[in-house]
C-alpha positions as CSV (number, residue, x, y, z in Angstrom):
1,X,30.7,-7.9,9.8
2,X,26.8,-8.5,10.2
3,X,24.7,-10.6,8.2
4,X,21.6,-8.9,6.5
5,X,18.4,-11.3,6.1
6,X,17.1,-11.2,2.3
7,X,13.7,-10.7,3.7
8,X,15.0,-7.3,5.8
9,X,13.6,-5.3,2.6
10,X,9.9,-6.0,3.5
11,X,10.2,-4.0,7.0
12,X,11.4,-0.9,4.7
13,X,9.2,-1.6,2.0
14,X,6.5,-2.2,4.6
15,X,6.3,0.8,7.1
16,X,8.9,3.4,6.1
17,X,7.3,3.9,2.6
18,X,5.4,7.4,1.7
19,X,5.5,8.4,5.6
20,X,8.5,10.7,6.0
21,X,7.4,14.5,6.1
22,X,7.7,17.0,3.7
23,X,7.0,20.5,4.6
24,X,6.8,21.8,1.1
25,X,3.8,18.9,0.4
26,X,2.6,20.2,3.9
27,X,2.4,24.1,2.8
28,X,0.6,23.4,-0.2
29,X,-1.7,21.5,0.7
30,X,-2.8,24.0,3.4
31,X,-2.8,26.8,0.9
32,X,-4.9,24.2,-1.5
33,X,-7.4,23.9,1.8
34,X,-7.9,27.9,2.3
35,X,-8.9,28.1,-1.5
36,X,-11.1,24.9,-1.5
37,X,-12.4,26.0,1.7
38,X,-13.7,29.9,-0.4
39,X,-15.9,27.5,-3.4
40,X,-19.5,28.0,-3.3
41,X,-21.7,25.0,-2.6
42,X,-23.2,25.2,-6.0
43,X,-20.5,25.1,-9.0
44,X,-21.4,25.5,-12.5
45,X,-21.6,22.4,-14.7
46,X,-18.2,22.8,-16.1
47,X,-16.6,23.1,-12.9
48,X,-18.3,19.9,-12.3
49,X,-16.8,18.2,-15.3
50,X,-13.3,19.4,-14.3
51,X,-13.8,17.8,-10.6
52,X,-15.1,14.8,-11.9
53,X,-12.3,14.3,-14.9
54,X,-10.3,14.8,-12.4
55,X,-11.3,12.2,-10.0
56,X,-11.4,9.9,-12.6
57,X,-7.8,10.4,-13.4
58,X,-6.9,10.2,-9.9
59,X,-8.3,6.8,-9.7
60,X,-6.5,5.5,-12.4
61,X,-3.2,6.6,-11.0
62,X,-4.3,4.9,-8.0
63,X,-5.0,1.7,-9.6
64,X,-1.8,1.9,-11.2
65,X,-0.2,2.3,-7.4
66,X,-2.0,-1.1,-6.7
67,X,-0.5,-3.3,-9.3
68,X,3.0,-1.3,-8.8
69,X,2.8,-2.6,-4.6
70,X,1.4,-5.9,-5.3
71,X,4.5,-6.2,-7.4
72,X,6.5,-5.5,-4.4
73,X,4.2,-7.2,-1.8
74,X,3.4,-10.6,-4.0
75,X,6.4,-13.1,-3.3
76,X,4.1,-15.9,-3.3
77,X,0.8,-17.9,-3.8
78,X,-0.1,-17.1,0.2
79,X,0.7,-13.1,-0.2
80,X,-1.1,-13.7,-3.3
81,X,-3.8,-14.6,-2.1
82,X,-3.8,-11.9,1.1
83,X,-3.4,-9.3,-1.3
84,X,-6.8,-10.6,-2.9
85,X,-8.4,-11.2,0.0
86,X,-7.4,-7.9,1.3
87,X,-8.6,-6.4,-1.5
88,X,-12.4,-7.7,-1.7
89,X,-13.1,-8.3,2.2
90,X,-12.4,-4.1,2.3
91,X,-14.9,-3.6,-0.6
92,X,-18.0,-5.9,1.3
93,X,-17.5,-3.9,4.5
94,X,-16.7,-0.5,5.6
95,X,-16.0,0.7,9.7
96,X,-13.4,2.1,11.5
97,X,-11.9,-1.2,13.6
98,X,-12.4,-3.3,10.4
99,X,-9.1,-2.3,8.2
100,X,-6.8,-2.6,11.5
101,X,-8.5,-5.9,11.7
102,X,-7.6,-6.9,8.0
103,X,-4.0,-5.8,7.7
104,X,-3.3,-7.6,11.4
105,X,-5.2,-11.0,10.4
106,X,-2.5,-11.2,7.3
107,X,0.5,-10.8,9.7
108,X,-1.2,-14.0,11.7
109,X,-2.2,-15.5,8.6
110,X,1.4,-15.8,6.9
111,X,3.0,-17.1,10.7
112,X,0.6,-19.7,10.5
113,X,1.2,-20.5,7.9
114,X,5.2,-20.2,7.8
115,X,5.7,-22.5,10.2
116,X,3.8,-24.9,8.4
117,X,0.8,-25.0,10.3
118,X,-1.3,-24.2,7.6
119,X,0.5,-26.6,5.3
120,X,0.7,-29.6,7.4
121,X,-3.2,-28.9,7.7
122,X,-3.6,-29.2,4.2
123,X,-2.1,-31.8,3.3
124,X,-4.4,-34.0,5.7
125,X,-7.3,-32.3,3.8
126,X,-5.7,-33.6,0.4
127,X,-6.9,-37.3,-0.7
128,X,-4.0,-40.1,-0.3
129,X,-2.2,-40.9,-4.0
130,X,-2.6,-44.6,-4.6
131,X,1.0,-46.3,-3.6
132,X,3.2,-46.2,-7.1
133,X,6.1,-49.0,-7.4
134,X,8.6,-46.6,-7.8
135,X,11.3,-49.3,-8.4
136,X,9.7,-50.3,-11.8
137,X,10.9,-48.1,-14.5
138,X,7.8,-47.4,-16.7
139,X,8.0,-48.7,-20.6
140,X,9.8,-46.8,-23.1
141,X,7.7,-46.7,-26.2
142,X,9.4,-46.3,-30.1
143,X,8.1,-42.8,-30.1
144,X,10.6,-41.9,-27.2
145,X,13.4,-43.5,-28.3
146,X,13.2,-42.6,-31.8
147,X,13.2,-38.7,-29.4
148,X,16.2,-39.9,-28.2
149,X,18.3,-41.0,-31.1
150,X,17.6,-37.6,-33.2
151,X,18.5,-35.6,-29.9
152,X,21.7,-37.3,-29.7
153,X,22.5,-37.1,-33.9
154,X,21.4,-33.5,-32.9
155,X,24.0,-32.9,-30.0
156,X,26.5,-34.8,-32.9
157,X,26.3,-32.4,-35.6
158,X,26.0,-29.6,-33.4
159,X,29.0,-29.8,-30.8
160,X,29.0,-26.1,-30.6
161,X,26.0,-25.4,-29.8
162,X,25.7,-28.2,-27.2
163,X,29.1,-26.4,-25.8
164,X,27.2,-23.6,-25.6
165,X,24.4,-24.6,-23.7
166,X,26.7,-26.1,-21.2
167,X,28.4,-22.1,-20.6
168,X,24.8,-20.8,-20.5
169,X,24.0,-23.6,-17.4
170,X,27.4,-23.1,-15.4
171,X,26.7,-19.4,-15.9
172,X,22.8,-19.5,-14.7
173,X,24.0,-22.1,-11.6
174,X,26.5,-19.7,-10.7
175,X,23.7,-16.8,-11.0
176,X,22.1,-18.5,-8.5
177,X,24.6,-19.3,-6.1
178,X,25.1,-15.7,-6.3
179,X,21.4,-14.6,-5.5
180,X,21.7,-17.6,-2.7
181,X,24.8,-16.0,-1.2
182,X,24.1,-13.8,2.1
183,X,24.5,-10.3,2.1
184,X,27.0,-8.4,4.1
185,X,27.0,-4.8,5.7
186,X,30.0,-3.9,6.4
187,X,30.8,-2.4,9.6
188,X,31.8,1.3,8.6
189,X,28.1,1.5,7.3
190,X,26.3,-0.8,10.1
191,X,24.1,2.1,11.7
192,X,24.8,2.0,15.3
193,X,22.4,5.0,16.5
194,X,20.6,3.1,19.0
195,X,20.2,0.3,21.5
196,X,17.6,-2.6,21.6
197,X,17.0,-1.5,25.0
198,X,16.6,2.1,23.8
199,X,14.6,1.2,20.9
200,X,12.0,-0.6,23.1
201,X,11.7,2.0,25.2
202,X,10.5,4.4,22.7
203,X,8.2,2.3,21.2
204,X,7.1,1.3,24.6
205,X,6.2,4.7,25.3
206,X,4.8,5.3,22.1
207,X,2.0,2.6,22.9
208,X,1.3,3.7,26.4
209,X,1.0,7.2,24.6
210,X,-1.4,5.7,22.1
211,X,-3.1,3.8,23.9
212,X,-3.8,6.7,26.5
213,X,-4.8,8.4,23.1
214,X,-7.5,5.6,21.9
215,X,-9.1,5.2,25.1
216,X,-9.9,8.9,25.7
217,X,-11.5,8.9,22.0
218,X,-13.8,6.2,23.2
219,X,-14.7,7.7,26.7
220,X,-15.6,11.5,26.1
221,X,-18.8,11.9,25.2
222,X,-17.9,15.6,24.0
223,X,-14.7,15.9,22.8
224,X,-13.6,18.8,21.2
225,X,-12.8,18.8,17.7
226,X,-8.9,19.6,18.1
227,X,-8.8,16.3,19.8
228,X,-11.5,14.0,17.7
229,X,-9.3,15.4,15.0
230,X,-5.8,14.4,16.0
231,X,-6.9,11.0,17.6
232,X,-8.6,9.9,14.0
233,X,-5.4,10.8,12.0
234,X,-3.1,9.7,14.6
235,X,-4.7,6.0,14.8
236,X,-4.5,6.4,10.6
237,X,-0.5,6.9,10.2
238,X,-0.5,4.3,13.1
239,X,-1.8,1.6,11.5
240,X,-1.2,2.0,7.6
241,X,1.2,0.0,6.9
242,X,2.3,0.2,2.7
243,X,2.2,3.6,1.2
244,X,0.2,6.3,0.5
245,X,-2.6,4.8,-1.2
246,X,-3.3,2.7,1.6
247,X,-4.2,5.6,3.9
248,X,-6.9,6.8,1.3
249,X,-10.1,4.5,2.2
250,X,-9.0,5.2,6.0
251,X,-9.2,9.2,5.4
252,X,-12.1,9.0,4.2
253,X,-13.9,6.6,7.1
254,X,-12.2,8.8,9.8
255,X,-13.1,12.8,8.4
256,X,-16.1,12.5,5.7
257,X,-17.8,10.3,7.6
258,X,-17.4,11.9,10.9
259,X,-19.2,15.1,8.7
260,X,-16.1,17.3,9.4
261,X,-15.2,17.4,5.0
262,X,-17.7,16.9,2.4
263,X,-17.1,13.9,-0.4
264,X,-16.5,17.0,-2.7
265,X,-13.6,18.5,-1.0
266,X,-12.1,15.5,-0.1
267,X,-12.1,14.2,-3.9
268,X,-11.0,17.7,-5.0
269,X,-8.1,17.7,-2.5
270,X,-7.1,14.4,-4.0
271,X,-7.3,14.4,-7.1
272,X,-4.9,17.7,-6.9
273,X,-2.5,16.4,-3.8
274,X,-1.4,14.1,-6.6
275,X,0.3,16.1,-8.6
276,X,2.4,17.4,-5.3
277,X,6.0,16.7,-4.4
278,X,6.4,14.4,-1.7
279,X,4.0,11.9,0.2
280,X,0.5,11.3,0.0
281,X,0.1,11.5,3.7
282,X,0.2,15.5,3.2
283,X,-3.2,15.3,2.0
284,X,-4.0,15.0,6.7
285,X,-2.6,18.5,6.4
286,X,-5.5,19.6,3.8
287,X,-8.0,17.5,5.5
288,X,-6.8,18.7,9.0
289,X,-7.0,22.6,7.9
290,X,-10.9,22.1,6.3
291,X,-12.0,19.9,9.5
292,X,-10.7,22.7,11.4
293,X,-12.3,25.3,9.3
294,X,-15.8,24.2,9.6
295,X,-15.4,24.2,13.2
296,X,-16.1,27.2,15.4
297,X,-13.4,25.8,17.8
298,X,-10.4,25.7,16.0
299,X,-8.9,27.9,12.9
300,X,-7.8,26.3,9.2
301,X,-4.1,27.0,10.2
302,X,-4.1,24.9,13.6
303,X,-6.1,22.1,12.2
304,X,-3.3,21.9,9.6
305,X,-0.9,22.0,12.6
306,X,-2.7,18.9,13.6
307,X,-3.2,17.3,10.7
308,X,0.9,17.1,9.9
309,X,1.8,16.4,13.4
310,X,-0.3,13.4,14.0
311,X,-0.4,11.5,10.5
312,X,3.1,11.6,10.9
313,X,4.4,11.6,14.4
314,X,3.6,8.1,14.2
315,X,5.9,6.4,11.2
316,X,8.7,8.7,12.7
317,X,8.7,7.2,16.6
318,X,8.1,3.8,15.3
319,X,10.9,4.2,12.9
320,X,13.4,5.8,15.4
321,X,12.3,2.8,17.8
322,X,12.8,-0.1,15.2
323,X,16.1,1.1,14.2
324,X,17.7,0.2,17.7
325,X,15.3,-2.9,17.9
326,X,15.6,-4.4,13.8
327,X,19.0,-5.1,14.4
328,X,17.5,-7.8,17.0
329,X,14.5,-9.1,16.5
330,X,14.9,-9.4,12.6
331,X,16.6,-12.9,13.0
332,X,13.0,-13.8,14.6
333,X,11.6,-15.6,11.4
334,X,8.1,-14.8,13.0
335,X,8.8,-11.3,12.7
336,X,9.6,-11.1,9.0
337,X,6.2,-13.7,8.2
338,X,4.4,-11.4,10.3
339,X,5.6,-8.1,8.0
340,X,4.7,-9.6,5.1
341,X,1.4,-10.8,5.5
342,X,0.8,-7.4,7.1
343,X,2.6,-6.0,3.9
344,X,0.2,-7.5,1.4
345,X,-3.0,-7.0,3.5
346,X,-2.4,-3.6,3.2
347,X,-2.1,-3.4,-0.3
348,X,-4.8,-5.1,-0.5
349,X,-6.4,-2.4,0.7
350,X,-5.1,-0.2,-1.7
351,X,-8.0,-1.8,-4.2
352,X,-10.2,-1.1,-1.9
353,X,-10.0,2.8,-2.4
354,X,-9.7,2.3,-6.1
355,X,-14.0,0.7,-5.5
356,X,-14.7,3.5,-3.3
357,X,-13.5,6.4,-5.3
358,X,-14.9,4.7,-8.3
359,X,-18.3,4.8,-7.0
360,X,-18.1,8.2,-5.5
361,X,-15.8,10.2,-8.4
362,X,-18.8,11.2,-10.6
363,X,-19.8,14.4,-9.3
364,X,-22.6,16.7,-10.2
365,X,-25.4,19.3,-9.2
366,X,-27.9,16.4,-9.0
367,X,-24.8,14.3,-6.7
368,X,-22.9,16.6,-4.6
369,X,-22.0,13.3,-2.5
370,X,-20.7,11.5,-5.5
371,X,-21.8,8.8,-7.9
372,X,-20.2,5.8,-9.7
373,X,-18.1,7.0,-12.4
374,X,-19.1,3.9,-14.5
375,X,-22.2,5.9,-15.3
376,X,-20.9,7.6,-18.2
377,X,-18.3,5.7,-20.3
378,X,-16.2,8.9,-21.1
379,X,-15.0,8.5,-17.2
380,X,-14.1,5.3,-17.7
381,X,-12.1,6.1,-20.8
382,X,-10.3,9.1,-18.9
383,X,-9.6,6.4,-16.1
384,X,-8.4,3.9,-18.8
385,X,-5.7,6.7,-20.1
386,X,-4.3,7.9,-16.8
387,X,-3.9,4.2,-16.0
388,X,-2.1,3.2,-19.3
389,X,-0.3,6.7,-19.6
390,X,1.6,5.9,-16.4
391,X,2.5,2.4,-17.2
392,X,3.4,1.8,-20.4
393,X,4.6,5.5,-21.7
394,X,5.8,6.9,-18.2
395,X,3.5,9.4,-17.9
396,X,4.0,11.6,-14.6
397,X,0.8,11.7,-12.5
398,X,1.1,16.1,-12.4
399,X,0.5,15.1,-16.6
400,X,-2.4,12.5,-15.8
401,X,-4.2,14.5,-13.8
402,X,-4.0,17.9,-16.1
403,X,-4.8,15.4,-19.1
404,X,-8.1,13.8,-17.2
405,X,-9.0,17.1,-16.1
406,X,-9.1,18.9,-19.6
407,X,-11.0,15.2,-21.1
408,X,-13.4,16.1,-18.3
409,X,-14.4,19.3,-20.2
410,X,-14.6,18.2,-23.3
């Protein structure tokens, strides 16, 4: 019989989210690239309306992804506050170290502070309270005991409901104890697949691997765009930690900024990816196939080759690795503080993409590059439904996305 920690849930909630493959997902979105890829430059203005009712649907579903993982991710005032922090230090600056930086500096930030570091520290900072004589019992004034006598002529008249209230406390204590109790696996369903030994090995060679990977990115002066392309996605599905939504704001820094996808694709790939079965992370395939396809190097179907095999090749090795290696190093109490301050930075992040789509999701003839949606209050209204659609009446995101794009036209 093994014991299972309680906070064993944040390294599945944490890296295994949104990142296992889905070929289906992968298929369409390649066939979505190959007709995105075939739209003229110039659209007419109701086209434009579509793409942008669109975007601003997409938006709100991905706000409503936010508060859904800070749910999850919040457990307290520290991942609380990560999750903020997270949030508004990725909206004040954008570059392509910086959100490895962030979702890192909350795994450091919740050790500190879990070993009460951070809370020794502040309690120097707090001012001394003045020394109470705690052995003097304070005065009880009429008020209070007159309290007193009507709760006890209370609990006189009212024996049953007093017997009551003493079922409901034995049956919340014994709640707790309950919750409090560990958790067993038992040993029929204790997966045995792999070794610690063996499960440091492959992650041991997944690093070398990487970091082979990262330093050649940094070194060629001329790399071709197979390789630029696999190297940005790969250090992507390394690094996101969270979900989907997470690897949105890093898409976006590591092919439309590098020129390979304009804003307009990449929001019209979005906002439709959504309404897909499976993961987000098949939206690399459709950016993968249209960074290919504007490339005289490479063709639409082996940038979408790419695309899937790097975004997530990661999760996959680093999930084989960790299921031979959990089984030992999550009794380190360092570990599980590290994966939840790393947890929360990341949806922190998550906020960040709902800014930068914002500002980018009104698009026009005048803006091909994108505009803030907030300048037209019909956007905002289309966000406002998608958002409340899906979390108060259940509304699927295919639904949202339909519903925001036919608003768009009105």
């Amino acid at each position: 019989m093994e014991v299972l920690p309680e906070v064993s849930g944040y390294a599945r909630m944490t890296y295994t989210a949104d990142k296992r493959p889905s070929l289906p997902a992968g298929i369409a979105s390649y066939g979505l690239a190959l007709g995105v890829a075939q739209i003229d430059e110039t659209l007419p203005a109701q086209v434009y309306a579509l793409l942008t009712g669109l975007n601003a649907a997409t938006v709100g579903i991905i706000a409503l992804a936010a508060v859904q993982l800070s749910q999850k991710a919040i457990t307290d005032k520290l991942t609380r506050i990560l999750v903020f922090l997270g949030a508004t230090a990725g909206m004040l600056y954008n570059a392509l170290w910086y959100f490895p930086v962030l979702i890192f500096a909350g795994g450091l930030a919740t050790i500190f502070w879990d070993y009460r570091c951070g809370q020794r520290l502040l309690r120097r900072l707090r001012p001394r309270p003045d020394d109470v004589d705690r052995d003097s019992d304070p005065p009880v004034n009429s008020m209070e005991m007159g309290e007193l006598g009507r709760s006890n002529s209370s609990a006189r008249e009212h024996p049953a409901r007093l017997r009551q209230y003493d079922r409901t406390s034995h049956s919340n204590d014994k709640d707790l104890q309950d919750d409090n109790e560990e958790r067993i696996v038992p040993a029929a369903l204790d997966m045995r697949l792999f070794s610690w030994k063996s499960g440091i090995a492959v992650i041991a060679c997944f690093f070398v691997t990487f970091t082979v990977i990262m330093v050649l990115r940094g070194v060629l002066e001329n790399r071709p765009r197979g390789f630029s392309l696999f190297a940005n996605l790969y250090l992507a599905g390394t690094i996101i930690f969270g979900g989907g939504p997470v690897v949105i704001p890093l898409l976006r820094e590591y092919i439309v900024a590098e020129g390979w996808v304009s804003t307009r694709d990449f929001l019209l790939g979005l906002a439709i990816v959504q309404a897909f079965p499976g993961p987000n992370f098949s939206f690399a395939v459709y950016l993968g196939a249209l960074a290919a396809n504007s490339s005289s190097e490479l063709n639409a179907a082996a940038g979408a080759v790419i695309g899937y095999i790097a975004i997530f090749t990661p999760g996959l090795v680093l999930h084989t690795g960790t299921m031979g290696l959990w089984k030992t190093v999550r009794g380190y109490r360092w570990v599980t503080s590290c994966l939840r301050g790393v947890n929360a930075s990341a949806v922190g992040l998550v906020y960040t993409a709902v800014y930068r789509l914002w500002e980018i999701g009104n698009i026009d003839e005048a803006y091909q590059s994108g505009s803030s949606l907030g300048k037209d209050p019909w956007w905002v209204v289309i966000t406002a439904t998608s958002f409340v659609g899906g979390m108060w009446f259940k509304l699927p995101p295919p639904a949202a996305i339909l519903l925001g794009g036919a608003m768009g036209m009105i």
